[in-house]
Backbone bond lengths (Angstrom), bond angles and torsions (degrees), N, CA, C in turn:
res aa  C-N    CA-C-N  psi(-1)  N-CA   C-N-CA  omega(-1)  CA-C   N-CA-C  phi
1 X - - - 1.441 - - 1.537 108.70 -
2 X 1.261 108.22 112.32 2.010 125.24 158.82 1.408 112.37 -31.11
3 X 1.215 155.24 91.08 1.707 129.32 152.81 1.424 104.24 -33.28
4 X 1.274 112.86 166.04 1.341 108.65 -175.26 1.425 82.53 -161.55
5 X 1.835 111.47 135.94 1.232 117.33 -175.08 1.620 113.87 -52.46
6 X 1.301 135.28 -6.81 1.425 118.83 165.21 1.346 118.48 -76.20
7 X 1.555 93.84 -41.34 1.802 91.66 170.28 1.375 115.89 -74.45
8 X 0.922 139.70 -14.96 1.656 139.50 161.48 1.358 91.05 -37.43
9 X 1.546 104.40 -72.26 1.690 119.53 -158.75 1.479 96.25 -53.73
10 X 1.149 128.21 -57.85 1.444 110.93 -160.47 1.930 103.74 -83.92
11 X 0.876 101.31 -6.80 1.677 98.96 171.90 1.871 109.53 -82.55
12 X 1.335 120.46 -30.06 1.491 127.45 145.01 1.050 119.48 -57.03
13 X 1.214 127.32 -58.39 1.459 108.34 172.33 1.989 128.81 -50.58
14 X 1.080 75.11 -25.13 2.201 90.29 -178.80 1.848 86.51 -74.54
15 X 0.853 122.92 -50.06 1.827 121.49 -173.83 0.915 101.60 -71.73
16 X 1.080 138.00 9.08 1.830 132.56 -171.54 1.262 100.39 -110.47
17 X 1.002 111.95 -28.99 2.084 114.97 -174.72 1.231 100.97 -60.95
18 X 1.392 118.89 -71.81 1.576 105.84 -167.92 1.745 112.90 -56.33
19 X 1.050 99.84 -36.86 1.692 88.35 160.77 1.249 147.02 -49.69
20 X 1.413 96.60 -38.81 1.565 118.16 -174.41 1.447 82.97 -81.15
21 X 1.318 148.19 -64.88 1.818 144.02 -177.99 1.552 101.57 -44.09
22 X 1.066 133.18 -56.75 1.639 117.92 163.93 1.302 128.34 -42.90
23 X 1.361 115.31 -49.56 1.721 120.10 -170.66 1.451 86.38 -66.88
24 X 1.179 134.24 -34.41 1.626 111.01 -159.58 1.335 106.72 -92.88
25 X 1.522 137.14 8.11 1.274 135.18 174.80 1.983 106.27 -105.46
26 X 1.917 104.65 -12.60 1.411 100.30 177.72 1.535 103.49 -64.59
27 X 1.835 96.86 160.54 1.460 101.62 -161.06 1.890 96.38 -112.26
28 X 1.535 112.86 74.58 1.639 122.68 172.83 1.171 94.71 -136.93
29 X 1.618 85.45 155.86 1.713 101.93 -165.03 1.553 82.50 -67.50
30 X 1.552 136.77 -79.17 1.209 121.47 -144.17 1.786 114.15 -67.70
31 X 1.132 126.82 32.25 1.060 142.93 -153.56 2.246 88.31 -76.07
32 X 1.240 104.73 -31.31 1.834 103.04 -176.04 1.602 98.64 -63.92
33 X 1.664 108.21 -45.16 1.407 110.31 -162.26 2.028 91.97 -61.92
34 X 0.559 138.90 -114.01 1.668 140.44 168.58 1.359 108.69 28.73
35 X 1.545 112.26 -62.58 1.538 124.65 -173.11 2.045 108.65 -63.44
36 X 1.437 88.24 -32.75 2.140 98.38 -177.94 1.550 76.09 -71.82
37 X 1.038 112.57 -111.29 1.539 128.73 -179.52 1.746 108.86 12.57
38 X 1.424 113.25 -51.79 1.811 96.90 -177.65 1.314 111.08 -87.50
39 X 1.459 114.00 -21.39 1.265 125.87 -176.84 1.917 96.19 -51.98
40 X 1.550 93.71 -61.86 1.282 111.08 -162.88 1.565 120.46 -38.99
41 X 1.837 92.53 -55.63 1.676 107.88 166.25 1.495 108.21 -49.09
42 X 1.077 118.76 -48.74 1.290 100.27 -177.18 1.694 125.06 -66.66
43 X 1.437 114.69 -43.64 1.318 121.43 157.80 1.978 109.05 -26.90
44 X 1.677 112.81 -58.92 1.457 87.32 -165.81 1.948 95.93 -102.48
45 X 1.037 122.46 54.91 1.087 121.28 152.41 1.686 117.47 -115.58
46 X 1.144 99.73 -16.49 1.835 115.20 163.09 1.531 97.26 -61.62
47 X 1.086 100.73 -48.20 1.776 97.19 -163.96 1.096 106.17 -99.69
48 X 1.462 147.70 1.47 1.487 152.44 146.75 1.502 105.45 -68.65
49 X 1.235 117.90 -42.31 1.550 122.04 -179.52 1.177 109.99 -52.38
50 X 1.434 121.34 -71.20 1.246 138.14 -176.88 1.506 103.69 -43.95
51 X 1.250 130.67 -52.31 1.306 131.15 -137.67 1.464 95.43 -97.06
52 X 1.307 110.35 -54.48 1.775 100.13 159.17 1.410 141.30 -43.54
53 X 1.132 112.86 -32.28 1.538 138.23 167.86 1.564 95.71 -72.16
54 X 0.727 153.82 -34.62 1.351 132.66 169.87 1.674 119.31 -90.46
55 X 1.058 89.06 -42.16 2.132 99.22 171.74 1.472 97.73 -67.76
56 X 1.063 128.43 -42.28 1.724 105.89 176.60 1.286 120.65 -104.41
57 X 1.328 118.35 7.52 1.571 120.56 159.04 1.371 96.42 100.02
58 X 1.226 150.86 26.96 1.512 129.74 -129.54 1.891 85.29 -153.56
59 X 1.342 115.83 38.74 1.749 116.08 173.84 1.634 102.27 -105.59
60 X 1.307 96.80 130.55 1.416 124.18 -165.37 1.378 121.17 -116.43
61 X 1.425 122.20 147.69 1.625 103.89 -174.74 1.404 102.82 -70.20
62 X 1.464 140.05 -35.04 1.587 152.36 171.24 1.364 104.74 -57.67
63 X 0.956 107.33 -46.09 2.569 103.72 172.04 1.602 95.74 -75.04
64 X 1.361 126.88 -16.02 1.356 102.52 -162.02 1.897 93.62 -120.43
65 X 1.074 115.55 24.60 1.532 143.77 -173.03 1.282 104.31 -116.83
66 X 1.793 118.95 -72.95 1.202 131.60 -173.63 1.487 122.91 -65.96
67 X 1.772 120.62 -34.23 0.873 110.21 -164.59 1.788 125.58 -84.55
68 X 1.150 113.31 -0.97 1.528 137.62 -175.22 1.585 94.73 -86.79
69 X 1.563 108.75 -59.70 1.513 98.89 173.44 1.466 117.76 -62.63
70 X 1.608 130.59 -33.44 1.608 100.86 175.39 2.177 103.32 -69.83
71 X 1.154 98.51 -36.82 1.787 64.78 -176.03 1.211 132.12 -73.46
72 X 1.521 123.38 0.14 1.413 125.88 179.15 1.556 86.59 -84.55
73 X 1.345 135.07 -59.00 1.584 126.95 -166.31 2.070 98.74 -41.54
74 X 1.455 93.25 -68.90 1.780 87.05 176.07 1.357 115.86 -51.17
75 X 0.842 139.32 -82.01 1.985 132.64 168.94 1.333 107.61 -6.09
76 X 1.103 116.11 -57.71 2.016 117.31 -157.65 1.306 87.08 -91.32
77 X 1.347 143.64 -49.74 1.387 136.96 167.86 1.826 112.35 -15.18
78 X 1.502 79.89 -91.40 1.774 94.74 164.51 0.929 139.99 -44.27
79 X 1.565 117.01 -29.19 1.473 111.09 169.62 1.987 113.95 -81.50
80 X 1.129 96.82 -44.84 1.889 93.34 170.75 1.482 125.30 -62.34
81 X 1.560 120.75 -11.33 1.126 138.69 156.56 1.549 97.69 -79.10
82 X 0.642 129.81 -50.17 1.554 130.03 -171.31 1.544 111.06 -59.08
83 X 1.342 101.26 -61.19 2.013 116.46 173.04 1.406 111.23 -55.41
84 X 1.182 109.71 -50.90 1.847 127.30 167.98 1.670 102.57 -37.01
85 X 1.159 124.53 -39.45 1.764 129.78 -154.30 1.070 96.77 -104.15
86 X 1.187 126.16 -18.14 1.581 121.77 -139.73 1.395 108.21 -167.18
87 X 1.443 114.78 77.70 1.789 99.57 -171.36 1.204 127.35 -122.22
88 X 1.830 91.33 72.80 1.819 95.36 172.84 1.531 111.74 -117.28
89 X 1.538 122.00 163.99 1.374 112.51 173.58 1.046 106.48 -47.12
90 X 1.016 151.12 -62.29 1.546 123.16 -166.44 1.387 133.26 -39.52
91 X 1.011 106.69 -17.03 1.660 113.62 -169.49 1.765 89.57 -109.76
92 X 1.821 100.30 -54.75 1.636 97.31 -155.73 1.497 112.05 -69.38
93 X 0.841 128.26 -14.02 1.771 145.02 -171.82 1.592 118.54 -64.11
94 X 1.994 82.60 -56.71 1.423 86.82 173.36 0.819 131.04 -95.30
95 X 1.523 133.16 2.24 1.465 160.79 131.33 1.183 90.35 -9.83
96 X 1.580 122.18 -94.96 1.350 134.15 -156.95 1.567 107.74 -72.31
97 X 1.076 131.43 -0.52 1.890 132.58 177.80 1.556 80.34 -87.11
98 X 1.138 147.01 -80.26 1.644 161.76 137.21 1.373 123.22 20.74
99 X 1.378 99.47 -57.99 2.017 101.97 163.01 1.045 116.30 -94.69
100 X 1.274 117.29 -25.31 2.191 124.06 -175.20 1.589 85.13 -61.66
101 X 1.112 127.51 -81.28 1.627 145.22 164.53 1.268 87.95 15.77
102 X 1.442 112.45 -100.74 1.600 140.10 -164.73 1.762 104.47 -29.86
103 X 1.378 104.55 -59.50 1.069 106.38 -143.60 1.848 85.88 -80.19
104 X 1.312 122.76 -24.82 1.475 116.95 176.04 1.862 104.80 -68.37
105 X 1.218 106.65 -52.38 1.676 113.99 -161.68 1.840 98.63 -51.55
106 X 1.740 97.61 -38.78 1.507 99.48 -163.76 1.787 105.84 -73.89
107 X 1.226 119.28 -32.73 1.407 107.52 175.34 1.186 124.07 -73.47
108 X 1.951 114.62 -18.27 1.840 119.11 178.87 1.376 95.46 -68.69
109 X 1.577 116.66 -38.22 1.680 117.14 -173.10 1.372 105.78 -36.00
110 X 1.191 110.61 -70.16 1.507 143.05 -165.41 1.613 110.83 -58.16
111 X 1.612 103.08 -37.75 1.611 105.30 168.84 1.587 115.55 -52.84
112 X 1.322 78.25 -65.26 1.601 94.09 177.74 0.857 130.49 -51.69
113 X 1.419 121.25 -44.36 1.665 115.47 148.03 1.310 135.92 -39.54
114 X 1.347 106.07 -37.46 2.011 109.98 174.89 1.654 107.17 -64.93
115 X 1.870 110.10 -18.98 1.510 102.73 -159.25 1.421 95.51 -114.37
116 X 1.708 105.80 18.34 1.836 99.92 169.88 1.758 107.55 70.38
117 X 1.107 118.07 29.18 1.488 132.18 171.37 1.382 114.49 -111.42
118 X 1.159 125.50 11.22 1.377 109.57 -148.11 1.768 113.34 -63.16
119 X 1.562 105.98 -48.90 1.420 112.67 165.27 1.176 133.94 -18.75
120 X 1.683 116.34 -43.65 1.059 117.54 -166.38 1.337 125.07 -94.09
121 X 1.512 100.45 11.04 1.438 118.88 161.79 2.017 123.92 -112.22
122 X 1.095 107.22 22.10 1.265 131.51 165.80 1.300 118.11 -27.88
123 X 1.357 122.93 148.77 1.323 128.20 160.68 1.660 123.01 -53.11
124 X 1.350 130.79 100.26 1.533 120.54 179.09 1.404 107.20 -97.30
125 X 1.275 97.48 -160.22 1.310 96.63 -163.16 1.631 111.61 -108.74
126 X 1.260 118.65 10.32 1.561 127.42 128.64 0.798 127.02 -55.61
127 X 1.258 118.64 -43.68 1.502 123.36 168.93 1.508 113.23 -44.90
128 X 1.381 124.70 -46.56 1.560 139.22 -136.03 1.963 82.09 -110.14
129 X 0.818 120.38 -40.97 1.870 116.35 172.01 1.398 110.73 -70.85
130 X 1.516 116.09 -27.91 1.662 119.27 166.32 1.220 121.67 -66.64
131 X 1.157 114.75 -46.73 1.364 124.63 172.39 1.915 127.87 -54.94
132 X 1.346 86.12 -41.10 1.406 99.89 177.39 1.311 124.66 -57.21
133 X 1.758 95.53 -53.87 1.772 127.74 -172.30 2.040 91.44 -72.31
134 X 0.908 114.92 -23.36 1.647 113.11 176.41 1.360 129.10 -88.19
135 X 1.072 106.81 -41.87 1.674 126.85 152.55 1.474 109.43 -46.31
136 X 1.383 112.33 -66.50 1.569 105.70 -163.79 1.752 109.27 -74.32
137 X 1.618 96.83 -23.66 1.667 104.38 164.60 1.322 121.39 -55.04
138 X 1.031 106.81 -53.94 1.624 122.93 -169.32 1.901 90.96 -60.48
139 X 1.210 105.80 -53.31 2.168 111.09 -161.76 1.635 101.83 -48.18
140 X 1.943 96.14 -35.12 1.665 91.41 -174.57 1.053 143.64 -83.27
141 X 1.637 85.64 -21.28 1.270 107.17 171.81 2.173 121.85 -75.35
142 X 1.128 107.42 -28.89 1.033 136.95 154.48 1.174 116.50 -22.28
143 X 1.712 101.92 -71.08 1.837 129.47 -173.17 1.050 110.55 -80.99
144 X 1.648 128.85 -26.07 1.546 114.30 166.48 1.179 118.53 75.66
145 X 1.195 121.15 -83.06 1.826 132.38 173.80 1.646 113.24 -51.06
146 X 0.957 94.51 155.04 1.500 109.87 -177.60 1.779 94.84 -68.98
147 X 1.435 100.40 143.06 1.433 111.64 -167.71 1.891 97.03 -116.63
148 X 1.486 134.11 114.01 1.074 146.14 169.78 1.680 110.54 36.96
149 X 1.603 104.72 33.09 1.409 127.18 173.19 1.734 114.85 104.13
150 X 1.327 104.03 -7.22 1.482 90.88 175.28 1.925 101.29 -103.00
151 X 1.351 94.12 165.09 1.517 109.07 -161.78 1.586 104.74 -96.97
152 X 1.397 108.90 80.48 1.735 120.00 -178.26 1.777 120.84 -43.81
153 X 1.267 94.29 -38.21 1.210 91.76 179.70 1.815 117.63 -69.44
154 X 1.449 116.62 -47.33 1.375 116.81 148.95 0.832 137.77 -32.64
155 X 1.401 124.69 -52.98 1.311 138.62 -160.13 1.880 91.67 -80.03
156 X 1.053 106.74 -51.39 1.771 126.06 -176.20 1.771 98.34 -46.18
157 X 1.385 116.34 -70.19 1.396 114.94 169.46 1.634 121.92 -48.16
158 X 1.194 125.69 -18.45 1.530 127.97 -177.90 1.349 85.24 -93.98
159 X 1.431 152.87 -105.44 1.223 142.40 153.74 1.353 112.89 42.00
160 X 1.286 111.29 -79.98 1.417 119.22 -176.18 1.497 130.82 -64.48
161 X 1.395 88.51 -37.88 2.150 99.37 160.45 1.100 92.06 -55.63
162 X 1.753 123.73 -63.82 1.712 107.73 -165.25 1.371 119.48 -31.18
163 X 1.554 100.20 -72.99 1.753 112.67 -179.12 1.681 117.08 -57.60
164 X 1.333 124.02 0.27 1.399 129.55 170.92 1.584 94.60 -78.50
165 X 1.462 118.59 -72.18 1.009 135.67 166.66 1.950 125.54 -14.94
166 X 1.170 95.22 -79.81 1.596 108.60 149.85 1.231 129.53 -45.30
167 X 1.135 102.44 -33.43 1.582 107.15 178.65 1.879 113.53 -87.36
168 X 1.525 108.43 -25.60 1.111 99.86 163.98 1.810 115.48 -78.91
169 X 0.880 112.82 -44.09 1.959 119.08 166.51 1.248 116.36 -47.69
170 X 1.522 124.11 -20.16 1.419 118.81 164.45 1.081 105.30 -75.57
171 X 1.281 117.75 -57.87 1.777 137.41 -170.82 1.754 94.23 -34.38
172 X 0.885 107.08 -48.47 1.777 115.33 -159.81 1.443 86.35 -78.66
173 X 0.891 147.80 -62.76 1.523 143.75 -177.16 1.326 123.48 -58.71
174 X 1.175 99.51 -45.55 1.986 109.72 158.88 1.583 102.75 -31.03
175 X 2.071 103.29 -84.90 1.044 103.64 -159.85 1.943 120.33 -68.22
176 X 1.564 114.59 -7.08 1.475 93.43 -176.26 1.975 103.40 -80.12
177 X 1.405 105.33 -28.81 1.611 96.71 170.97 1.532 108.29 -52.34
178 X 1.220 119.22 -33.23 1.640 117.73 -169.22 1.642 86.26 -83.74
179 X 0.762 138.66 -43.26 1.264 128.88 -173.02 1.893 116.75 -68.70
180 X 1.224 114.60 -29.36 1.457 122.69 -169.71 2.042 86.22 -88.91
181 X 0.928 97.55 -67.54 1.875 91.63 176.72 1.693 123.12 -52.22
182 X 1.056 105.72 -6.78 1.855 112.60 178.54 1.513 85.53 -100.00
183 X 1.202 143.26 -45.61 1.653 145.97 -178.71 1.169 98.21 -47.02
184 X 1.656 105.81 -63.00 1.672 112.74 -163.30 1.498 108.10 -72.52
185 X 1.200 103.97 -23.32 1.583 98.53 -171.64 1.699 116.48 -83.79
186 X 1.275 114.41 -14.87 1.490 127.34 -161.34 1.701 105.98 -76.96
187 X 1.732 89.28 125.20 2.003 104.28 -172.70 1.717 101.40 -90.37
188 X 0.809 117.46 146.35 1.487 138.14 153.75 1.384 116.48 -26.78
189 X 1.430 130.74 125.70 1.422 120.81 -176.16 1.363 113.84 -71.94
């Protein structure tokens, strides 16, 4: 097997976690700015990965394997660092609607794959508004301080209900495709 500069990228991003879990236990004041900042890199190397892998032809079943697992490692990273700092429902609630999610969506993936469905559990485009609203949740929450007068950390917790939210409306859409293809797929005893 070739590395191929997307999998570089998303194999950096998997080395970046334990990093990013260090910077946030160093003891400097600007220690949030650092923690947004790797978070961040990592945010557009998800989306450099992807986007290269298709502009240079170079998408792989291992880039298209690997790269879901580095952003759930960063996501769940951040959010238990996040609950860890900060431990009220607001944050901790949707934390766990957020990783329960993952860790359910990622094993139907995988079902579905053993039963030759895999497609029909695809990335939609809930998916792609979850992601967004979680990312920019996660950056604000991150930064803490008031950002050029708006209140990040607020804004970061409203954010994050969103993508809790979304993330349960995918969940539900995930599983009725898994559910209409286990119908369609089901043999005769």
């Amino acid at each position: 097997m070739t590395l191929t500069t997307p999998t570089m990228l998303t194999l950096a991003r998997i080395v970046l976690v334990p990093v990013f879990v260090v910077a946030f236990f160093l003891p400097f004041d600007s220690v949030n700015v650092l923690c947004t900042a790797l978070f961040g890199l990592a945010a557009v190397t998800d989306w450099l990965d992807g986007w290269l892998a298709r502009r240079l032809g170079q998408t792989s079943a291992f880039g298209a394997f690997l790269d879901p697992v580095a952003d759930k490692l960063m996501v769940a990273a951040a959010l238990v660092l996040l609950v860890e700092s900060d431990p009220t429902p607001w944050i901790g609630v949707p934390a766990v609607v957020i990783i329960g999610r993952e860790i359910a969506i990622s094993a139907l993936r995988e079902w579905m794959a053993q039963i030759g469905s895999r497609a029909t559990v695809a990335v939609s485009w809930i998916g792609k508004f979850k992601t967004f609203a979680q990312m920019a949740a996660l950056m604000l929450l991150l930064y803490r301080e008031p950002l050029f007068g708006i209140p990040a950390r607020e804004c970061g917790i409203g954010l994050l209900v969103v993508a809790a939210v979304l993330t349960l409306w995918s969940m539900c859409v995930y599983l009725a495709a898994a559910w209409r293809a286990m119908k369609n797929n089901r043999h005769p005893a």
